[in-house]
PLY file of the C-alpha trace (Angstrom):
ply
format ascii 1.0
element vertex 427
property float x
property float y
property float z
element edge 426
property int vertex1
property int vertex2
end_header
0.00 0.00 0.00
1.17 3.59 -0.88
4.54 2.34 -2.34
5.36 5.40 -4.33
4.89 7.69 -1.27
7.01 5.25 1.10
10.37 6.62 2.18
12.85 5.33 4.94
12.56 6.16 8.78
14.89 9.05 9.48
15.67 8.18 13.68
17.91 10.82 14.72
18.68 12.37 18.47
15.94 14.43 18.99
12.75 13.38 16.11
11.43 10.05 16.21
8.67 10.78 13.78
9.60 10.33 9.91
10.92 13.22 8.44
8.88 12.37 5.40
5.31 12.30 6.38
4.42 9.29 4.32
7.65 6.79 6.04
7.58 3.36 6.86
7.10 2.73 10.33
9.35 0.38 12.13
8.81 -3.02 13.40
6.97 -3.39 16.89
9.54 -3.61 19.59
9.24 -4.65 22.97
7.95 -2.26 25.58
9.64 -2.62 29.31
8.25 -1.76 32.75
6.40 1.51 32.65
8.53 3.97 35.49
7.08 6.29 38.06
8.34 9.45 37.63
9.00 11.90 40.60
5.84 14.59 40.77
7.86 16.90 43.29
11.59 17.87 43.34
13.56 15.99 46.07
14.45 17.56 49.01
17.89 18.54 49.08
19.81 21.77 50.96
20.84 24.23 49.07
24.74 23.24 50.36
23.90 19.79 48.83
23.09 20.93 45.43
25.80 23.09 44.74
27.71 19.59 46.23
26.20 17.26 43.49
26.48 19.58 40.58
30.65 20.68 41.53
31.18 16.70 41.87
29.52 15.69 38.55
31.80 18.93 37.22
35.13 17.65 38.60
34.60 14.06 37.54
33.90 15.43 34.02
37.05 17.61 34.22
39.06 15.08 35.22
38.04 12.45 32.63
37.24 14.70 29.29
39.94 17.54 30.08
40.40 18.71 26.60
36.36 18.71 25.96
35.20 22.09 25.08
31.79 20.65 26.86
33.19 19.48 29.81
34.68 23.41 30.40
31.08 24.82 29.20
29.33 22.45 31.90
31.58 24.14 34.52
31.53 27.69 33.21
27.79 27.23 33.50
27.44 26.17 37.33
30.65 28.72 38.00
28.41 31.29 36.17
25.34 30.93 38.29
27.93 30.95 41.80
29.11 34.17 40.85
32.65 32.48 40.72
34.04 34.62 38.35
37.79 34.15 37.75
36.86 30.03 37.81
34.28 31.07 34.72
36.54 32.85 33.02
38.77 30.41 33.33
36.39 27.73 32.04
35.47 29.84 28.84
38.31 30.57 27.76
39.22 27.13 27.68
36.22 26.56 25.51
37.15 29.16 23.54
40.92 27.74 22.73
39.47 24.12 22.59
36.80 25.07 20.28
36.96 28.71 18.95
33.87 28.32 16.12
31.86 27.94 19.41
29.89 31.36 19.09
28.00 30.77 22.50
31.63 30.83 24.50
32.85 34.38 23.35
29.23 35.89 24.29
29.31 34.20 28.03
32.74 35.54 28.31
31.86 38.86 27.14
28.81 38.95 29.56
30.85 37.92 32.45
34.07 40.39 31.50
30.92 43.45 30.92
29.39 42.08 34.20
32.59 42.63 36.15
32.96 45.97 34.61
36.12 45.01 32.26
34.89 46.62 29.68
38.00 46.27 27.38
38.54 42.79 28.08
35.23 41.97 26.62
36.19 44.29 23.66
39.21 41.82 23.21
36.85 38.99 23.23
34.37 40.42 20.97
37.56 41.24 18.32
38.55 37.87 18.92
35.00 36.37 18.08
34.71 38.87 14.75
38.20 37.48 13.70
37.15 33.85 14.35
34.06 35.00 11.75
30.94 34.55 14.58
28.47 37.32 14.09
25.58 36.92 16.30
22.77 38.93 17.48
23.65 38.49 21.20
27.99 39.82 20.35
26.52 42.53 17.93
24.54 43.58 21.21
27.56 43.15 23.50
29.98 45.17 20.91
26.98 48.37 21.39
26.80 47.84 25.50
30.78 48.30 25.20
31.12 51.83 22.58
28.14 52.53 24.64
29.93 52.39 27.76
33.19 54.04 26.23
31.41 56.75 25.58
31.01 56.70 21.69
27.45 57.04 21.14
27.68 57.43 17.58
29.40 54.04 17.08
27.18 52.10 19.41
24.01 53.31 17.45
25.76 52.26 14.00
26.64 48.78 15.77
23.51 48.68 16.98
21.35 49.59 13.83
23.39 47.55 11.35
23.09 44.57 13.70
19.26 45.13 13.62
19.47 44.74 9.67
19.93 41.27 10.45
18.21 40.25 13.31
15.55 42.65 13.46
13.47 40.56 15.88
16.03 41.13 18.80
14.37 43.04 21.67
17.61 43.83 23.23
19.17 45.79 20.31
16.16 47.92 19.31
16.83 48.75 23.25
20.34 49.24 23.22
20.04 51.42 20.01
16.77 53.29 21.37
19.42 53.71 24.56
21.89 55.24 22.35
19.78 57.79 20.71
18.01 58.95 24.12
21.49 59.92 25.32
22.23 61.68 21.97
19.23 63.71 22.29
17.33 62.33 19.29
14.52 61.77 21.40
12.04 61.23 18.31
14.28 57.95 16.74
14.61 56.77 20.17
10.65 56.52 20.81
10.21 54.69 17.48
13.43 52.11 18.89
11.43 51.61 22.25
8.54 51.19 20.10
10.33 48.43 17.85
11.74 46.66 20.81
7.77 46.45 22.22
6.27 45.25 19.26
8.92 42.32 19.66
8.72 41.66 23.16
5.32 43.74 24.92
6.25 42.30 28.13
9.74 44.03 28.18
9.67 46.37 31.15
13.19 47.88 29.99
11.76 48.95 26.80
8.32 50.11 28.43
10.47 52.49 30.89
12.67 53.50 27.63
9.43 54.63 25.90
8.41 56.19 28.68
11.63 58.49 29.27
11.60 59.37 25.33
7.80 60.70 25.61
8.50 63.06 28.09
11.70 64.14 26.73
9.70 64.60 23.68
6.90 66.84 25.64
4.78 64.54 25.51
3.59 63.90 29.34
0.40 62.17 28.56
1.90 59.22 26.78
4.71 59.18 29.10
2.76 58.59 31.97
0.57 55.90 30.12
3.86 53.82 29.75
4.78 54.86 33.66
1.53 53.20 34.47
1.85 50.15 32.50
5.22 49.38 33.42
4.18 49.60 37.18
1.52 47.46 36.95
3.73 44.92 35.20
6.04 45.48 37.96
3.09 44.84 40.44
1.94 42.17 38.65
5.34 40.70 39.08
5.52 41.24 42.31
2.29 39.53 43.08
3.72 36.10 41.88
7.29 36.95 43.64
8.75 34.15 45.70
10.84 34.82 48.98
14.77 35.52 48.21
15.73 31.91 49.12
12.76 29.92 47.40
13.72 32.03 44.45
17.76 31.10 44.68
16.43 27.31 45.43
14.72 27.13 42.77
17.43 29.14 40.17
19.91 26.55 42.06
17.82 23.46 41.36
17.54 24.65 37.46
21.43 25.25 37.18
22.41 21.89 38.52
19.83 20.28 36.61
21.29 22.02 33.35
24.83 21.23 34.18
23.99 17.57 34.83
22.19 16.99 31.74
25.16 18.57 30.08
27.33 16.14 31.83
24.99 13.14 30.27
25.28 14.39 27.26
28.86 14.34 27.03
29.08 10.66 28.40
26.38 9.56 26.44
28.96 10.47 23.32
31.96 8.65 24.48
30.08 5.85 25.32
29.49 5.68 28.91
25.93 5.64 28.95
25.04 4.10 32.02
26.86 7.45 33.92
24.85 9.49 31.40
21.57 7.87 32.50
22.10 8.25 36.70
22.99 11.85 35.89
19.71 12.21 33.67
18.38 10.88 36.40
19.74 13.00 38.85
18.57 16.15 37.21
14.39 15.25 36.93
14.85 14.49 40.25
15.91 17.88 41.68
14.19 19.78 39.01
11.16 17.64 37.75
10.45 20.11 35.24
13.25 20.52 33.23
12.94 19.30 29.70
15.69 18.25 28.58
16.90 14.81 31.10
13.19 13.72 29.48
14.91 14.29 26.22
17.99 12.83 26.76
16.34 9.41 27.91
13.65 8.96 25.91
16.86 9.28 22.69
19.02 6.94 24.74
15.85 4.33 25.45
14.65 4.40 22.12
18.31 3.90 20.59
18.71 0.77 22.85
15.06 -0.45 21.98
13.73 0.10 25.88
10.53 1.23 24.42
8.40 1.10 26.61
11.16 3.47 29.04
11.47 5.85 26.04
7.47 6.53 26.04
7.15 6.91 29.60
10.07 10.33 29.16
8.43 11.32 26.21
5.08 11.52 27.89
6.39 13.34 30.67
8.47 15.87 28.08
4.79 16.48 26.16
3.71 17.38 29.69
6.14 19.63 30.58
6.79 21.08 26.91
2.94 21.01 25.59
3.80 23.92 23.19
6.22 21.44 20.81
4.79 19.88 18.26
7.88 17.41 17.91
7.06 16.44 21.64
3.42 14.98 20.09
4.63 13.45 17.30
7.44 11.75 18.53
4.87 10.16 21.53
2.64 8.94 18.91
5.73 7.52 16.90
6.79 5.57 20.32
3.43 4.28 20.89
3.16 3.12 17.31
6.02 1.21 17.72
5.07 -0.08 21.17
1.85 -1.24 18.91
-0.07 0.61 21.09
-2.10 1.85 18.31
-5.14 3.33 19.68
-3.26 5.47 22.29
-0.81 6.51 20.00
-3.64 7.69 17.57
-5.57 9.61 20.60
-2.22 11.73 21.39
-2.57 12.80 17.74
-6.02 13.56 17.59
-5.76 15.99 21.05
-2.75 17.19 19.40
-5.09 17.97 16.42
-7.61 19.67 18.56
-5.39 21.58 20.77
-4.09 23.27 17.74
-6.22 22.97 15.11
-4.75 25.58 12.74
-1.47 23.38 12.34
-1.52 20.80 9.34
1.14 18.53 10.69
-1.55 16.54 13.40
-3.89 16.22 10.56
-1.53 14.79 7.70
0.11 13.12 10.44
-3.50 11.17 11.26
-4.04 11.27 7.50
-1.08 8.68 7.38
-1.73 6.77 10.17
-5.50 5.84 8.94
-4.51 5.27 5.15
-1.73 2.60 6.58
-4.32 0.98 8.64
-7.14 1.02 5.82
-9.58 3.19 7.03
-8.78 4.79 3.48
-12.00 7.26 4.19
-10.86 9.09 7.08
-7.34 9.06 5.61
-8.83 11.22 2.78
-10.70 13.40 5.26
-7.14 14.68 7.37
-5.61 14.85 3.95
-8.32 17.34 2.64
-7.91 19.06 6.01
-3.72 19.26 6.13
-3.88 20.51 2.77
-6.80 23.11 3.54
-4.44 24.44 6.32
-0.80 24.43 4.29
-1.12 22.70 1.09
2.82 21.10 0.06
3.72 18.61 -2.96
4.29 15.90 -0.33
0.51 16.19 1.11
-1.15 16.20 -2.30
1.13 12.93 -3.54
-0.46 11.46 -0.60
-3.85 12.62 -1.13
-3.61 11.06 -4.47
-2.48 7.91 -3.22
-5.33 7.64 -1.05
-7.66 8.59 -3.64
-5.91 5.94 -6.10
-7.11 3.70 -3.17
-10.29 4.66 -3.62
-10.71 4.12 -7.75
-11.31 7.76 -7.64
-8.89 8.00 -10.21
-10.02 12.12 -11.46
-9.50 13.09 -7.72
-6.07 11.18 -7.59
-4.72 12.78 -11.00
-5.96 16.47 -9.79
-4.17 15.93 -6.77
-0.97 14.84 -8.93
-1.62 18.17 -10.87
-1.65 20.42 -7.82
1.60 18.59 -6.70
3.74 19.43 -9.49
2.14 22.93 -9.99
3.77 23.33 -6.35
6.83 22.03 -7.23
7.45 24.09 -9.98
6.50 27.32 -8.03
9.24 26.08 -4.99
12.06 25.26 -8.16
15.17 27.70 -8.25
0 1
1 2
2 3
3 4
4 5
5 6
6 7
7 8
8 9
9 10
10 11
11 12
12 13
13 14
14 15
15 16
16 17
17 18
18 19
19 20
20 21
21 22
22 23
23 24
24 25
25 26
26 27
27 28
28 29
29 30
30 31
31 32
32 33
33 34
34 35
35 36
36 37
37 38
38 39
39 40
40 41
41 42
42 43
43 44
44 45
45 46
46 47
47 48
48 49
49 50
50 51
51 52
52 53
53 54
54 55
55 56
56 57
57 58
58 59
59 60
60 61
61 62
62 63
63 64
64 65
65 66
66 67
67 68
68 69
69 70
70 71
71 72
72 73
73 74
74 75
75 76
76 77
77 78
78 79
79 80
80 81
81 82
82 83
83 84
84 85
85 86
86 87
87 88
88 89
89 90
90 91
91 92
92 93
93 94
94 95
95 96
96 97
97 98
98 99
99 100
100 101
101 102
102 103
103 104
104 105
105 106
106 107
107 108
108 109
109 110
110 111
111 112
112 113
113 114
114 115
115 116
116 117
117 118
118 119
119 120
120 121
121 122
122 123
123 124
124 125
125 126
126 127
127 128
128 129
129 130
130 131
131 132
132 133
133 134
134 135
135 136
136 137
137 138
138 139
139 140
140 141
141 142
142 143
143 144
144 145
145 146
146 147
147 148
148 149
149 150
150 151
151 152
152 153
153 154
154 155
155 156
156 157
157 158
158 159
159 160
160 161
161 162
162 163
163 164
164 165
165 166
166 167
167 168
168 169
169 170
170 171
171 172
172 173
173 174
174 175
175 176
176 177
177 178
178 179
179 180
180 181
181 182
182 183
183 184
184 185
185 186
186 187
187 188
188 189
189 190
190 191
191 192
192 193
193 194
194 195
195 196
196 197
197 198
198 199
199 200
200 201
201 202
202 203
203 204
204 205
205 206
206 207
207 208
208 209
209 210
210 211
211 212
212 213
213 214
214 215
215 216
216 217
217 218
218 219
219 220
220 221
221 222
222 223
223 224
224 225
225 226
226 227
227 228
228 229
229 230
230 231
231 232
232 233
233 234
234 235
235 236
236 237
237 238
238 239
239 240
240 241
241 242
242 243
243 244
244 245
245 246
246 247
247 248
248 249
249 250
250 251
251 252
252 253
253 254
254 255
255 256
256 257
257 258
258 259
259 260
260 261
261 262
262 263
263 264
264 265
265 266
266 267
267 268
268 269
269 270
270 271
271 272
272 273
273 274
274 275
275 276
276 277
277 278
278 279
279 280
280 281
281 282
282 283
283 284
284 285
285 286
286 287
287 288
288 289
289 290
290 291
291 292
292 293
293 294
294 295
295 296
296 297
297 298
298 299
299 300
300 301
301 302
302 303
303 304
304 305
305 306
306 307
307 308
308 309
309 310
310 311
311 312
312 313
313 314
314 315
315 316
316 317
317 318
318 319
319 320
320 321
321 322
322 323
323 324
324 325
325 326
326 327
327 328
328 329
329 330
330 331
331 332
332 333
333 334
334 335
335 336
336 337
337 338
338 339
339 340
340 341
341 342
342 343
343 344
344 345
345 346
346 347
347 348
348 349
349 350
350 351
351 352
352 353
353 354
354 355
355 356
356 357
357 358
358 359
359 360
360 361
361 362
362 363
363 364
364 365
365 366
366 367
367 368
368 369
369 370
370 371
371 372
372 373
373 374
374 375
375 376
376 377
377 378
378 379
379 380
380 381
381 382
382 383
383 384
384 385
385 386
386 387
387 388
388 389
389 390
390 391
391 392
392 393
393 394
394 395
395 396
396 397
397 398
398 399
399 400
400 401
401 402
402 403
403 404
404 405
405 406
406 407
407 408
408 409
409 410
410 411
411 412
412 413
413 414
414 415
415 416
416 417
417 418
418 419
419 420
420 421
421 422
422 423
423 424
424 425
425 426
């Protein structure tokens, strides 16, 4: 059935679902022992956190020394205890380990412009333009610094040519709107506020920009509009504000959890994956929320053929990151495989219905029925996926399903429809 539309599974480290909507799926394999997962984060001190996460950091020092991630796992915990010469320390290594790593001159900028060495991260930043990494986080950095040298004029031409290719980034429509308040172009600096809150409306740093540039600009109405929004956000904020030391807790319990999945990570790829596993482990235990030890698992359980293991992590990940598609699809996928097909059809169709403006659920389902022969309602998700985002791929299948059906006019139209979309997509 459908042998013209059938491609190979793509499995890789993060999708389980085909890449190409109309793949084979795998044999059944054998599902193991469902696992409880913890609801609540275990109770640990705050002394015995910061304990676990340096000890997993040493023992990855000490047996990947020259691995750019093992240095990046402890600039990361380093970072959040405000060790500062141990992060520098730590990215810098990164950086002569690795130096295409774009992510290790921007921490090491941050922490150099957090310490106030403002020239040091200038080095870094000159170091990361030679080594040819142009982001929109070091194009930011490079405006904080001329800003902070005092050469306004520079740090608005950083800031606007950076913005001509990442015009979506809050942070520079901030930093230049920041640049023109103190030049007194008070005018260009409320349309850069403005920018920055079409981007980001929740921004309170570009609400109290806005607000300065108003009444700079005479304008004392609209800048005590944005006054009174930005307190109320602040308010609002305030309202769902935990004590100081539930808030640390809980920014502790996150950073250990993020440098122990990093530490799994790294074992997982030279092979020790039983280590990688306790630390995954480790980290949804003191943080049960945090993605990606579900992630990490559910790869490493479905590689070995644990199943049944790999859907219980994925379950939990579509719980804790509803918003992914990928999450959805890549449950259903397990379940198929577990030949749990009627559960593994139901996460689709809520999927479906949660978003129903998104054609992936429905040519997903569309797939799924025409495999199993219930060649009707295979035709009905096709229509649908194709009503929503109409692609070559979805109309091939469409006509295969029609071809199913003898309704041979229907299958050739949907033929047509492909190849008129192919041509429109060719070079």
């Amino acid at each position: 059935m459908g042998g013209a539309l059938v491609g190979a599974l793509v499995l890789g480290t993060v999708y389980f679902w085909p890449q190409h909507e109309g793949a084979e799926l795998p044999p059944q394999a054998s599902a193991e022992p469902a696992l409880v997962l913890p609801a609540e984060p275990e109770e640990r001190t705050v002394e015995q956190l910061k304990e676990e996460a340096e000890l997993a950091v040493a023992e990855l020092l000490k047996r990947y020394p020259q691995s750019p991630a093992a240095h990046k796992a402890a600039a990361t915990l380093y970072q959040f205890l405000n060790q500062f010469e141990r992060v520098t320390e730590h990215w810098e290594k990164c950086i002569a380990l690795d130096p295409t790593d774009a992510a290790a001159y921007e921490w090491l900028a941050k922490v150099q412009l957090r310490q106030g060495n403002d020239e040091a991260a200038a080095r870094t930043l000159d170091s990361a333009r030679k080594a040819g990494k142009r982001t929109a986080e070091l194009v930011l950095q490079a405006a904080i610094v001329e800003q902070r040298r005092g050469d306004l004029g520079e740090s608005e031409k950083i800031a606007r040519t950076g913005l001509g290719e990442f015009p979506e980034h809050c942070e520079l429509w901030i930093a230049l709107g920041q640049a023109q308040l103190q030049r007194g172009e008070f005018a260009q600096a409320r349309d850069s506020f403005e920018s920055a809150l079409r981007v980001d409306p929740k921004s309170a740093a570009a609400r109290f920009g806005l607000s300065n540039a108003c009444l700079r600009l005479g304008d004392e109405e609209a800048a005590e509009m944005h006054r009174r929004q930005l307190e109320e956000m602040q308010s609002a904020h305030r309202a769902h504000e935990l004590t100081f030391e539930k808030n640390y807790e809980q920014s502790l319990r996150l950073a250990v959890a993020t440098v122990l999945s990093s530490a799994a990570t790294l074992h997982n790829e030279e092979g020790n994956s039983r280590e990688a596993e306790r630390l995954c482990q480790r980290a949804y235990a003191i943080h049960p929320g945090y993605p990606d030890s579900y992630r990490q698992l559910a790869n490493m359980y479905h590689r070995d053929g644990k199943i049944g293991r790999a859907i219980v992590m994925q379950q939990r990940l579509a719980q804790v990151e509803p918003e992914s598609d990928d999450n959805h699809l890549n449950l259903a996928s397990l379940l198929f495989q577990a030949g749990r097909m009627e559960d593994g059809e139901a996460v689709l169709l809520s999927a479906s219905r949660s978003a129903p403006r998104k054609a992936i659920f429905p040519s997903t389902l569309a797939v799924v029925y025409f495999r199993s022969e219930q060649v009707s309602r295979a035709r009905q998700f096709a229509e649908h996926a194709i009503s929503l985002e109409p692609t070559p791929e979805r109309y091939r299948l469409l006509a295969e399903i029609c071809r199913q059906q003898a309704d041979l006019t229907a299958a050739d139209a949907a033929l047509a429809a492909a190849s008129e979309l192919t041509s429109r997509t060719r070079p």
